[in-house]
C-alpha positions in Angstrom: 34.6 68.5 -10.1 32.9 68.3 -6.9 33.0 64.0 -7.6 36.3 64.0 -8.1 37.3 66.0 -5.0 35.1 63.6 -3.3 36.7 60.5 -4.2 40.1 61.9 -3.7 38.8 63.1 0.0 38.1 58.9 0.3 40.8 57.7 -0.9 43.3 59.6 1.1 41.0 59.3 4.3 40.7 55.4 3.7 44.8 55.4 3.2 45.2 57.5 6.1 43.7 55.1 8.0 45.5 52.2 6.7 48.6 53.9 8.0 47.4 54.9 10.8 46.7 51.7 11.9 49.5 49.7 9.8 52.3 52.4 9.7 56.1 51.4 11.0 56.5 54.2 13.0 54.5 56.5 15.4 55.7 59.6 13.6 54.4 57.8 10.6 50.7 57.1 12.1 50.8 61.0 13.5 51.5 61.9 10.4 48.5 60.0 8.8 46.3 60.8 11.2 47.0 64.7 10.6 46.9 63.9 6.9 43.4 61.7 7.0 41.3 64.7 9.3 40.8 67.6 6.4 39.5 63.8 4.3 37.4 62.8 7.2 35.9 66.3 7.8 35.1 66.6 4.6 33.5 63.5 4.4 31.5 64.1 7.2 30.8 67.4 5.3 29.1 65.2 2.6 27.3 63.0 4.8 25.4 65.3 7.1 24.4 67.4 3.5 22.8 64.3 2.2 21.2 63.4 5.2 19.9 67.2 5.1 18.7 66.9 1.4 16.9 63.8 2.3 15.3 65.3 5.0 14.3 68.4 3.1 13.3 65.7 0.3 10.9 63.9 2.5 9.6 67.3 4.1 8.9 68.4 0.5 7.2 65.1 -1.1 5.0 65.3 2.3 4.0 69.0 1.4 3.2 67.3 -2.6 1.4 65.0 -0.8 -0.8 67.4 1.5 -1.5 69.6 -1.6 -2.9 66.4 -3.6 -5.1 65.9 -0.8 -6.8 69.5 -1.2 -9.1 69.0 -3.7 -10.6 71.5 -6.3 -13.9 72.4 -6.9 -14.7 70.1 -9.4 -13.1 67.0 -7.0 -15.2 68.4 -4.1 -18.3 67.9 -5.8 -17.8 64.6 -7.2 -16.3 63.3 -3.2 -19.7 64.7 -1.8 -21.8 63.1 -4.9 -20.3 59.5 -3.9 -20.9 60.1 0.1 -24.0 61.5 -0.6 -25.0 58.2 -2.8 -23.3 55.6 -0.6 -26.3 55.1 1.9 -27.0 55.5 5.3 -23.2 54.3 6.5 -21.2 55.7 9.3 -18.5 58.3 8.8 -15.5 59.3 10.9 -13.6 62.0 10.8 -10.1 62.2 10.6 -9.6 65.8 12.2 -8.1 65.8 15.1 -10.5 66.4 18.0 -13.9 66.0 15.7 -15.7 62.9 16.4 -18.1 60.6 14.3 -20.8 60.8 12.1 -19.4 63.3 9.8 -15.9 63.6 7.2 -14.9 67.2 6.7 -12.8 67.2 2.8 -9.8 69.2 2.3 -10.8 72.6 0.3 -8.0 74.0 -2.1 -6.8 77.6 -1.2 -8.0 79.3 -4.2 -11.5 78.1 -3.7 -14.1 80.8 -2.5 -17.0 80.3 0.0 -19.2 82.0 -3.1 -17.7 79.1 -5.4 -18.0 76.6 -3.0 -21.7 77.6 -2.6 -22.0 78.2 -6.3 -20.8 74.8 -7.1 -22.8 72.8 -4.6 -26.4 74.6 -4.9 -26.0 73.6 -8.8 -26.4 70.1 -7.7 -28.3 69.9 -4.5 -30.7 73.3 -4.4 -30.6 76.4 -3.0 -28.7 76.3 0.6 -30.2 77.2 3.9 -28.1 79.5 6.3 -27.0 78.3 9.3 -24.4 80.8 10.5 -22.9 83.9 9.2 -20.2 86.4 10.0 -19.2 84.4 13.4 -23.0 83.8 14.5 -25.2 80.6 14.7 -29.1 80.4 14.2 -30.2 79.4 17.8 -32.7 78.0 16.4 -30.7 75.1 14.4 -31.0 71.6 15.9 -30.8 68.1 14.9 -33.6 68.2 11.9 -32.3 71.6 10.7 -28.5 71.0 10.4 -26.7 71.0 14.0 -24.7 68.1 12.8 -22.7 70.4 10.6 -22.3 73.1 13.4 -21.1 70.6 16.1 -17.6 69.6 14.5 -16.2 72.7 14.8 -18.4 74.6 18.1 -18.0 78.6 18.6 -15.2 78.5 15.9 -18.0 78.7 13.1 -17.9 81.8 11.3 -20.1 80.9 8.5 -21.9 77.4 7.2 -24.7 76.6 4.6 -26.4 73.4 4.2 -28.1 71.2 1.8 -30.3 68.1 2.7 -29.7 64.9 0.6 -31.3 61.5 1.6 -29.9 60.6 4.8 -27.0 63.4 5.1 -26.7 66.5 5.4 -23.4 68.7 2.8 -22.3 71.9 4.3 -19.8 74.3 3.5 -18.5 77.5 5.4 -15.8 79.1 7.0 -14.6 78.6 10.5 -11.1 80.3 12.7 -8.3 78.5 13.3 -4.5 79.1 13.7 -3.7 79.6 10.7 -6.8 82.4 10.2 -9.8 81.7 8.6 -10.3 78.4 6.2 -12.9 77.2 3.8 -14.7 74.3 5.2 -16.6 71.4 3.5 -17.9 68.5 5.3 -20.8 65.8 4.6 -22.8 64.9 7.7 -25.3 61.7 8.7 -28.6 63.2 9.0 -31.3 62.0 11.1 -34.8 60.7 9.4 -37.6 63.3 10.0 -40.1 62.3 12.5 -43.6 61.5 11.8 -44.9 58.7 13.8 -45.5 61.4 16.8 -48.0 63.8 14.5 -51.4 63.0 15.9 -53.5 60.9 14.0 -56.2 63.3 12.6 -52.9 65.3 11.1 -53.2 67.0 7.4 -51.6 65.5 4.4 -49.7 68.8 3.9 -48.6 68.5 7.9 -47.5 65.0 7.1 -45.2 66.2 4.0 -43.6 68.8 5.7 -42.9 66.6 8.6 -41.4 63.4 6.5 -39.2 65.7 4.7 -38.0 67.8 8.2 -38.8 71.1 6.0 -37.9 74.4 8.1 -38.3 76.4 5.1 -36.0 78.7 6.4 -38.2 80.4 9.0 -40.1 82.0 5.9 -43.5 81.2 4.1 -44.4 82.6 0.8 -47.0 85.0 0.4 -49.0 84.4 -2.3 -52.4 86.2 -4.0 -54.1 83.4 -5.0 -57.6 86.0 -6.1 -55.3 86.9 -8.9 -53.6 84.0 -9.6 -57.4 82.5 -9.4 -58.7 85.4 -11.9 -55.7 85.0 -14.1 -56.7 81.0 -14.0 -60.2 81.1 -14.5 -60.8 78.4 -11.5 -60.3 77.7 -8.3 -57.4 76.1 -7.0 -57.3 73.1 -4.2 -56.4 74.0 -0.9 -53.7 71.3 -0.5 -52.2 72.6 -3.2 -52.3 76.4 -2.2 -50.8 75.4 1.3 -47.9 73.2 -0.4 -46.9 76.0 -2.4 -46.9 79.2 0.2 -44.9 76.6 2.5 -42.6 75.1 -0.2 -42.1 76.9 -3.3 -40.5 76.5 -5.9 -38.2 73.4 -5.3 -38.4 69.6 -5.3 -39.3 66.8 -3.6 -36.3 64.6 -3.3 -34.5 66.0 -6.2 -37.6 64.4 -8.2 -40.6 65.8 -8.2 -40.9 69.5 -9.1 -43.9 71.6 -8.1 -45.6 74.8 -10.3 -46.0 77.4 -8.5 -47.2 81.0 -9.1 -44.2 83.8 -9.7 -41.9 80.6 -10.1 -38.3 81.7 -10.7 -37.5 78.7 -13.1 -38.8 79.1 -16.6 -41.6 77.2 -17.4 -42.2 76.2 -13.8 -45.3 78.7 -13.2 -48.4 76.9 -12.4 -50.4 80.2 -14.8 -47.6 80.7 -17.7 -47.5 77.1 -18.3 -51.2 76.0 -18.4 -51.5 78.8 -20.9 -48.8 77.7 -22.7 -50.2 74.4 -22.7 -53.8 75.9 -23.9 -52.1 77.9 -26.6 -50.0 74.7 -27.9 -53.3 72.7 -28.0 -55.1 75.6 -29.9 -52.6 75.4 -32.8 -52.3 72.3 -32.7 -55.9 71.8 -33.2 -56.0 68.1 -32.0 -54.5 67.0 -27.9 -51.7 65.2 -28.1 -52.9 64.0 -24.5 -55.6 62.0 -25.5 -58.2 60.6 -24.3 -58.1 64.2 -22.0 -58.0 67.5 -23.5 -55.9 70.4 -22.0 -57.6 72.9 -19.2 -59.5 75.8 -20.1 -61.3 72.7 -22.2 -64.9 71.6 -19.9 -62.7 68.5 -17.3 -59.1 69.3 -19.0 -56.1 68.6 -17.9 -54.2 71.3 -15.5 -50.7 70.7 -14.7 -48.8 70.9 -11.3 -45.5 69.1 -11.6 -43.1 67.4 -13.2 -40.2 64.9 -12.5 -36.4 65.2 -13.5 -37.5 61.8 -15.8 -40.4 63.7 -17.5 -42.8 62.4 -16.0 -46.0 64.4 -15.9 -48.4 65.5 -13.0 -51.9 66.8 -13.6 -55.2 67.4 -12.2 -58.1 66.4 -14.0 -60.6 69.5 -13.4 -64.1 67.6 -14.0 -66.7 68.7 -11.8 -67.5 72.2 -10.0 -65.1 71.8 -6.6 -61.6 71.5 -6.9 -61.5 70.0 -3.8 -62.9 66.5 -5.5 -60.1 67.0 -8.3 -57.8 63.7 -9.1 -54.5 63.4 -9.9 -53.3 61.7 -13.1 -50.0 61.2 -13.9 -48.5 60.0 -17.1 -44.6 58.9 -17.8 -42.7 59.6 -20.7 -44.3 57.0 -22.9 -47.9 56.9 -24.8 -50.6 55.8 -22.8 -48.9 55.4 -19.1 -51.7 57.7 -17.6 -52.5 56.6 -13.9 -55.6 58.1 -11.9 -55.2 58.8 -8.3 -58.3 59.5 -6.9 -56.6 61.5 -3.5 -55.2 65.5 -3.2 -51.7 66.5 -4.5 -50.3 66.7 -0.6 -51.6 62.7 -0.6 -49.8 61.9 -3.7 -46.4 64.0 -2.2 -46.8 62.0 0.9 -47.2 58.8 -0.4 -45.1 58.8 -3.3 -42.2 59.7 -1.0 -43.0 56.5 2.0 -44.8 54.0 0.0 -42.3 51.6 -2.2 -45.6 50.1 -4.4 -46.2 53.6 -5.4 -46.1 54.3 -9.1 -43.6 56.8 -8.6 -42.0 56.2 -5.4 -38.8 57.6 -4.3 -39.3 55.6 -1.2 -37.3 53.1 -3.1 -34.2 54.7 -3.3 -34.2 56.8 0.0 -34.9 56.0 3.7 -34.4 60.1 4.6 -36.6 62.3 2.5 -35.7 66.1 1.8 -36.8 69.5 -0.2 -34.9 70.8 -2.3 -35.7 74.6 -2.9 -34.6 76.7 -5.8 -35.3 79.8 -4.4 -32.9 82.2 -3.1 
C-alpha cells in the first residue's frame, strides 16, 4: 500500500510540475503548485527516511564488523600461537596512543581474566604476576615483562605474562572509559644477557642468565637428606641448584626437569626412578641395554625428558656424583649419546649451541622457562 501511495505522490508531484511550468494560465500554475507540495513533502518524507536507514545500515554493519573483530577464546589463542611462531619481527600497534613493539588483540566480552589465564597457561606454562588489583611489581623491568606494562602506564589493574622465544604474551585488565576491559597483547621481548657474566661464572649462573629466569622472586626449598635417603645416593650439586631455582617446568617448552614433590605425574625425580626399578624388576631383562636401570651397581637414573620423548639420564658409575655423565637416548633403539659434562652444561649448551644433539638453539634466538608450578 505504502508503494502505491508512493508512486501516486510521484506522479502527481512530476505533473504538478509540468503544469507548473507549462500551464496556460497563472491561476493554473498556482493551482499546481498548491497541488504538487503535499507530493513533494511527501517525497522528501521518503528520501530523508532512506537516507536515515542507510545511515543506521552502515552504523549497524560497522558494529557486525567491530564484533567480528573481538575474538573468542579459542581465536585468541591461535592469533598469539601464530605471533608467537612468526620470529623476531616488529609489531605495531593499532591502539590509539600505544606505540611499537607490541599488538594488543581484541578480547570478546564474555571472556574472563580466569579464562583468559586458563586458556593461555595450557599452552605456554604457568604465568608470572606482574600487577594485580591496580598495582605494579616495582621490581618488573625489561627482562621480566615491562614491555607488557608500558602500553597501557598507571591504567594497569592487573597483567600476567608468559615468555615464548623472543616475545613476551600477557593478559590482564586495565581502566578505561568505558570501565574495566580484558586485555591481551603479544610483546617483542629482549634476548637475556649473558656476555656480561664474568668469565669464572657457574653453568647454573649461565642457565638462568640465558633464559632471563626471575623465578618469581621465589626459590624452592627442598630436603635433599630425605630425598637423598629415599634415593639411596647422592645427588650432583648442579642438579640440586637447578631444581630449588627452577622447578618443575621446562626449558623452552622442550626439555622437562624431575624434580622432587613434582606436581606433574610422573615428573618426580624419586617416584619415577622407582618406577623405573620396579618395571625393570618384572621385567626381568633392561629394555635399556647395554645400561641397566639405577639402584643396579652404574645404572641408569633419570632427570628429564623432552616433549619428543627423548630421554635424559645420568649414568651413576663411580662413588661421586659429581663425575656423573649425561646420556641421552631419542625415541629410537640405540640413539644413546654420552656427554661427559654436568646437567646445568648440557641445559646451557643444548639451548646456545646449534651442533648440539638436542639443540633448541636452532629454532629460537630468545630462550625462556616455562614453569608448571602455581
Amino acid at each position: 500500500m505504502s508503494r502505491l501511495l508512493g508512486y501516486a505522490m510521484t506522479w502527481a508531484a512530476l505533473m504538478g510540475s509540468i503544469t507548473l511550468r507549462y500551464g496556460e494560465s497563472g491561476e493554473d500554475r498556482l493551482m499546481s503548485l498548491v497541488a504538487a507540495l503535499p507530493a513533494w513533502g511527501y517525497i522528501g518524507f521518503r528520501v530523508r527516511r532512506e537516507i536515515r536507514g542507510i545511515k543506521e545500515d552502515g552504523k549497524l554493519e560497522r558494529m557486525r564488523r567491530e564484533e567480528r573483530k573481538l575474538m573468542g577464546q579459542d581465536e585468541l589463542l591461535d592469533a598469539i600461537t601464530r605471533l608467537a611462531r612468526r620470529g623476531a619481527q616488529p609489531l605495531q600497534c593499532g591502539v590509539a596512543g600505544h606505540g611499537a613493539g607490541h599488538l594488543c588483540l581484541a578480547v570478546a566480552g564474555e571472556i574472563s581474566l580466569a579464562e583468559l589465564v586458563e586458556g593461555i597457561s595450557g599452552r605456554y606454562g604457568v604465568s608470572r604476576n606482574l600487577a594485580m588489583g591496580g598495582y605494579a611489581d616495582p621490581t618488573v623491568d625489561a627482562t621480566t615483562g615491562l614491555p607488557l606494562l608500558a602500553p597501557f602506564g598507571e591504567h594497569v589493574v592487573d597483567m600476567r605474562a608468559w615468555a615464548y622465544g623472543s616475545w613476551w604474551i600477557g593478559a590482564g585488565t586495565v581502566d578505561s572509559e568505558g570501565g574495566v576491559r580484558r586485555v591481551v597483547l603479544v610483546a617483542e621481548r629482549a634476548a637475556p644477557v649473558v656476555d656480561g657474566l664474568p668469565v669464572d661464572a657457574s653453568w647454573v649462573e649461565r642457565v638462568v642468565a640465558v633464559t632471563g629466569w626471575a623465578g618469581g622472586g621465589r626459590t624452592r626449598t627442598i630436603d635433599w637428606a630425605a630425598v637423598e635417603e629415599r634415593l639411596g645416593t647422592a645427588l650432583p650439586g648442579d642438579y640440586k641448584q637447578l631444581a630449588e631455582i627452577f622447578g618443575d617446568g621446562a626449558f623452552d617448552g622442550f626439555l622437562s626437569l624431575y624434580v622432587p614433590d613434582a606436581g606433574l605425574p610422573g615428573m618426580d625425580v624419586v617416584d619415577h626412578a622407582e618406577y623405573l626399578a620396579r618395571f625393570e624388576s618384572r621385567e626381568g631383562v633392561s629394555v635399556w641395554q647395554p645400561y641397566g636401570v639405577y639402584p643396579a651397581p652404574g645404572g641408569l637414573l633419570q632427570w628429564g625428558t623432552s616433549e619428543q620423548a627423548d630421554e635424559f639420564y645420568w649414568l651413576t658409575e663411580g662413588d661421586d656424583p659429581e663425575g656423573w655423565p649425561v646420556l641421552a637416548q631419542e625415541e629410537i633403539p640405540d640413539s644413546w649419546r654420552r656427554f661427559d659434562g654436568s646437567v646445568a652444561e648440557f641445559v646451557f649448551r643444548m639451548l646456545t649451541e646449534r651442533g648440539h644433539p638436542f639443540s633448541t638453539a636452532r629454532y629460537f634466538d630468545t630462550h625462556w622457562f616455562e614453569s608448571h608450578e602455581p
